[in-house]
C-alpha positions in Angstrom: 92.8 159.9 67.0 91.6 163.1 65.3 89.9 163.8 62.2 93.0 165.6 60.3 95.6 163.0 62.1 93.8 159.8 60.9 93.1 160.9 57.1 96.7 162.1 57.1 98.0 158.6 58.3 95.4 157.2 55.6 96.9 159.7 52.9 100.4 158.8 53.6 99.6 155.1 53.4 97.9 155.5 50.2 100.9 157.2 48.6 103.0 154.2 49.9 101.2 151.9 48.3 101.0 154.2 45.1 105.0 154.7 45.3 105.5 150.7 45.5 103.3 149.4 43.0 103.9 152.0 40.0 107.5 151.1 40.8 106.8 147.3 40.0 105.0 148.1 37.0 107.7 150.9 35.9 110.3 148.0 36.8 108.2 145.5 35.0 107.4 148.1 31.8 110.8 149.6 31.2 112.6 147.1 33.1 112.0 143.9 32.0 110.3 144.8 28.2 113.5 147.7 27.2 116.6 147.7 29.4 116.5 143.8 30.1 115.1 142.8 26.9 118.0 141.0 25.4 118.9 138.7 28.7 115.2 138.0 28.8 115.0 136.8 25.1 117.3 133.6 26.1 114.6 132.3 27.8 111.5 131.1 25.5 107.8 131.2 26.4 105.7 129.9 24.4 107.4 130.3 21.4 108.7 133.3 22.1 111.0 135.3 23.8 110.6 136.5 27.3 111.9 139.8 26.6 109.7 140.3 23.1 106.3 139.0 25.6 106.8 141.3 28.7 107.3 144.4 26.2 103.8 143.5 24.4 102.2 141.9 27.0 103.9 141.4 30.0 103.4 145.3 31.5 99.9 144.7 30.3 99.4 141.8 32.2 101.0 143.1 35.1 99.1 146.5 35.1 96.0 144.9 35.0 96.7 142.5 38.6 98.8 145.6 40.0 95.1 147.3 39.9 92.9 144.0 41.6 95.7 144.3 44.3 95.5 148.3 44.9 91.6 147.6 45.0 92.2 144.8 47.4 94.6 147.2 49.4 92.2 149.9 49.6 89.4 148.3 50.8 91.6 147.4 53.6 92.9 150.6 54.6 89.3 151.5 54.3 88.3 149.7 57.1 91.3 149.8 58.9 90.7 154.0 59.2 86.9 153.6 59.2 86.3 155.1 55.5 84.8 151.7 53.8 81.6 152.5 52.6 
């Protein structure tokens, strides 16, 4: 495989995995903590409501492991296309 064909196949990968995860933190974020806010409050955690915790912490929380598994990700398209350092 050349050069230009293997980072492209790399960069196109990349972007998929980009695409898909800021979709589950959007869907998380906006989803879950504005537009489903009110179903989510029926449901209690810890003493409050589902909806309140995933719009203050939630998205947060969520960010945070959406980054360990884009690292994880990485580091295996890395070696998968010979760019791991």
């Amino acid at each position: 495989m050349k050069h230009s064909e293997k980072s492209q196949k790399y960069w196109k990968k990349n972007l998929q995995y980009l695409a898909i995860l800021l979709s589950l933190w959007a869907l998380v974020s906006y989803g879950f903590g504005i537009l489903l806010k009110d179903t989510l409050d029926q449901i209690p955690l810890g003493g409050f409501k589902l909806g309140f915790w995933f719009a203050q912490q939630g998205s947060i929380y969520v960010f945070v492991i959406l980054i360990f598994v884009y690292v994880w990700l990485m580091n295996r398209l890395d070696k998968k296309y010979g760019y791991q350092e």
